[in-house]
N, CA, C and O atoms as a DFTB+ gen file, in Angstrom:
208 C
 N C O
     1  1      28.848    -173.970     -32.578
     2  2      27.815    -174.370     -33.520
     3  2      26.459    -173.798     -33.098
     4  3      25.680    -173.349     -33.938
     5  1      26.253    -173.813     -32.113
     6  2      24.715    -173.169     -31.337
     7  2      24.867    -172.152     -31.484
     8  3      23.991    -171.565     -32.118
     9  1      26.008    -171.392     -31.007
    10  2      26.293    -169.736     -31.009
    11  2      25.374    -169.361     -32.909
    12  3      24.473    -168.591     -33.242
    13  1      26.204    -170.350     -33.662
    14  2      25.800    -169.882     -34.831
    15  2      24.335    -170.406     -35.875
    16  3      23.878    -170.144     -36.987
    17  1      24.110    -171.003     -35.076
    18  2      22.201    -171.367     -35.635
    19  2      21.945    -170.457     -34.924
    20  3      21.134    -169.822     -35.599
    21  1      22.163    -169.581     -33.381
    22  2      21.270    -168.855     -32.898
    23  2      21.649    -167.484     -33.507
    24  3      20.797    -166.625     -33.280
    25  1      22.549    -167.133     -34.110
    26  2      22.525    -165.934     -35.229
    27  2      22.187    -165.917     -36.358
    28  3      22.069    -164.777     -36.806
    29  1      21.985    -166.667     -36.996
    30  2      21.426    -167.503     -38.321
    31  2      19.988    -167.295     -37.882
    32  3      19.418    -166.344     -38.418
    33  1      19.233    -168.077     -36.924
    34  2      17.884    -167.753     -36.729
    35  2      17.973    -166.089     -36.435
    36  3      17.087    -165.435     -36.987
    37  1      18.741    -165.501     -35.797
    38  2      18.109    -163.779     -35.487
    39  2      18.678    -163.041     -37.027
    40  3      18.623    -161.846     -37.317
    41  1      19.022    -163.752     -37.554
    42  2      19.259    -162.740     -39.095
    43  2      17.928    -163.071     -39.935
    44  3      17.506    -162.306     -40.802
    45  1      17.265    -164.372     -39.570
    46  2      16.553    -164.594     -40.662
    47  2      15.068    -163.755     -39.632
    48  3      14.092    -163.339     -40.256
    49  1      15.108    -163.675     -38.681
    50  2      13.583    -162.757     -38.240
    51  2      14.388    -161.609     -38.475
    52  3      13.557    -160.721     -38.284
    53  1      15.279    -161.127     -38.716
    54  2      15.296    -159.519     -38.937
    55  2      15.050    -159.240     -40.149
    56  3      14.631    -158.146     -40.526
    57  1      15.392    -160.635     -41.192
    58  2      14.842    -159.945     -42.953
    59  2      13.494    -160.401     -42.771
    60  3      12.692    -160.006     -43.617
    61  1      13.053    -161.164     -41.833
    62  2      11.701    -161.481     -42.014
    63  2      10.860    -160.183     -41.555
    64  3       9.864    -159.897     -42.219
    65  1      11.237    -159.342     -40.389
    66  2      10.611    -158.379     -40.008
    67  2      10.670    -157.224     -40.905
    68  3       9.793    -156.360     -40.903
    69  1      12.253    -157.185     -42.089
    70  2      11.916    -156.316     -43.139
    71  2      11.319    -156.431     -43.507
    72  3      10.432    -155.714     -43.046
    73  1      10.790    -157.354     -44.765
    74  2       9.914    -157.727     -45.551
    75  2       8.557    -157.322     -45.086
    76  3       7.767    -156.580     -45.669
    77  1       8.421    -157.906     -43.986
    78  2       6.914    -157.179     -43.354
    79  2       6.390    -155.742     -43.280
    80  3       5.231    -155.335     -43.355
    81  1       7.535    -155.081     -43.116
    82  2       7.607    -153.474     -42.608
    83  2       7.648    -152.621     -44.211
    84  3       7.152    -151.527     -44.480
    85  1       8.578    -153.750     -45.298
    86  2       7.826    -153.053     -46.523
    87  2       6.895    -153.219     -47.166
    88  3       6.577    -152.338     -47.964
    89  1       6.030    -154.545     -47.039
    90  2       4.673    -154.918     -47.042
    91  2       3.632    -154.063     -46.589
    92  3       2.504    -154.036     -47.081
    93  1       4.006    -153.409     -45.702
    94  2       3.368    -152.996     -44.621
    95  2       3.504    -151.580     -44.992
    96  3       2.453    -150.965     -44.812
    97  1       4.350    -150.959     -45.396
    98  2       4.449    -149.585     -45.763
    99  2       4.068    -149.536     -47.074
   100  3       3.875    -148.400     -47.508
   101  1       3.893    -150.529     -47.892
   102  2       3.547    -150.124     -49.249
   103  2       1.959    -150.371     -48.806
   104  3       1.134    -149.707     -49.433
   105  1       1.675    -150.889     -48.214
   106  2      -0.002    -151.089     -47.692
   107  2       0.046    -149.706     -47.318
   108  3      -0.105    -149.007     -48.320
   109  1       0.145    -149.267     -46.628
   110  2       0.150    -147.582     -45.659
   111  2       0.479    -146.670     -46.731
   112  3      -0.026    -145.548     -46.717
   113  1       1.053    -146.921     -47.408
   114  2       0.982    -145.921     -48.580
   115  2      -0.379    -146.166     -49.497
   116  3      -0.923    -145.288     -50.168
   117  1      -0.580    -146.799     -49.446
   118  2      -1.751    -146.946     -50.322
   119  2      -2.615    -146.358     -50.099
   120  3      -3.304    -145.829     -50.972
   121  1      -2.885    -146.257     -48.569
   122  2      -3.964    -145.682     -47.783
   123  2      -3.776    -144.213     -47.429
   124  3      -4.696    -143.397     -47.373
   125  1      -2.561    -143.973     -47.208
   126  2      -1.966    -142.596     -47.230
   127  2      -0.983    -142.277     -47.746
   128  3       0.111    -142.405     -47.196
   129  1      -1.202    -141.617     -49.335
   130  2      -0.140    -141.492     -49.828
   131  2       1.090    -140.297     -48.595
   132  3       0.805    -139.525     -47.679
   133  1       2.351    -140.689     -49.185
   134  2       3.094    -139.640     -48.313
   135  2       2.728    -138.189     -48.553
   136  3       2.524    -137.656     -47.463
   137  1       2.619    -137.623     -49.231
   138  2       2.369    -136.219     -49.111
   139  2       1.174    -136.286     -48.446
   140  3       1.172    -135.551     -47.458
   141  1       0.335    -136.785     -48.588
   142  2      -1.014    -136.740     -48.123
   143  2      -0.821    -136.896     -45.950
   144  3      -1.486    -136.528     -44.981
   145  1       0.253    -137.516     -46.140
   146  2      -0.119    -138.252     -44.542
   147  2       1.067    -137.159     -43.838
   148  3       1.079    -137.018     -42.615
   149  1       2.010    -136.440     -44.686
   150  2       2.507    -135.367     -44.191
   151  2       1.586    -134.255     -43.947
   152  3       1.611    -133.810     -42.799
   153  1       0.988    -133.852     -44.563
   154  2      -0.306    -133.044     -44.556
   155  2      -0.554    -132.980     -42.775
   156  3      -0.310    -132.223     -41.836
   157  1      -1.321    -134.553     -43.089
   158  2      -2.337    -134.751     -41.962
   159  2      -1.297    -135.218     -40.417
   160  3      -1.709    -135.661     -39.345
   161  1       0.089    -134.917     -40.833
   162  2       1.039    -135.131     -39.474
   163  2       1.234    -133.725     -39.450
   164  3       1.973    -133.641     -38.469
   165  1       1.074    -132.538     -39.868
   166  2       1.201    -131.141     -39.511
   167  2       0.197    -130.700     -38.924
   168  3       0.120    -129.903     -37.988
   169  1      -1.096    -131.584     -39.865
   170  2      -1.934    -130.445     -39.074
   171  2      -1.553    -131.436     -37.509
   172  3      -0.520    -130.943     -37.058
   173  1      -1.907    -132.310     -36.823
   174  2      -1.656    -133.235     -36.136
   175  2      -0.904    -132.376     -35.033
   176  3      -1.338    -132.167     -33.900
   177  1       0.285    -131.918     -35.549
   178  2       1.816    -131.215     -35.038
   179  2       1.257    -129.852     -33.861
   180  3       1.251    -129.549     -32.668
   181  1       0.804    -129.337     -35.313
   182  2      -0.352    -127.207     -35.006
   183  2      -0.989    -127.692     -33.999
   184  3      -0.625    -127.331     -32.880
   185  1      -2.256    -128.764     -34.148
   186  2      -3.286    -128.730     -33.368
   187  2      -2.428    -128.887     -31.508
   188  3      -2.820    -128.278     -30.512
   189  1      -1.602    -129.571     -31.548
   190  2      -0.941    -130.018     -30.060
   191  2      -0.006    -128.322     -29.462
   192  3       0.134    -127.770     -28.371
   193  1       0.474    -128.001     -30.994
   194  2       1.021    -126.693     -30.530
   195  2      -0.147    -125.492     -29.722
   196  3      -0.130    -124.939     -28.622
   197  1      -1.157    -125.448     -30.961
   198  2      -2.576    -124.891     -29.941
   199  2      -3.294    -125.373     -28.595
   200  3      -3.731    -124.525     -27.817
   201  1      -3.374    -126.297     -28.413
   202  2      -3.540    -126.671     -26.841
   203  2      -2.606    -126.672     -26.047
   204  3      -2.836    -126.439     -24.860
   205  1      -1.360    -126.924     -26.480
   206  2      -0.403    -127.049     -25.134
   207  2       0.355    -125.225     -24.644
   208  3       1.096    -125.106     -23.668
């Protein structure tokens, strides 16, 4: 019975941590759309390729 409230509680923080992470990415999209934040992860990429 414990075995199974204590998987019951870790299923319900793992949809709880979904929910957050698509909350959270539709926030981050907002702010950077994806093409836009691909953009700015290349240049990001180049610039490390030029210094290193």
């Amino acid at each position: 019975m414990n075995e199974e409230i204590n998987k019951l509680q870790s299923d319900v923080h793992l949809y709880e941590d979904y929910i957050n992470s698509i909350q959270f990415l539709e926030e981050f999209d907002g702010i950077f759309p994806a093409k836009q934040l691909g953009t700015i992860t290349q240049d990001i990429i180049d610039d490390i390729k030029e210094t290193h």
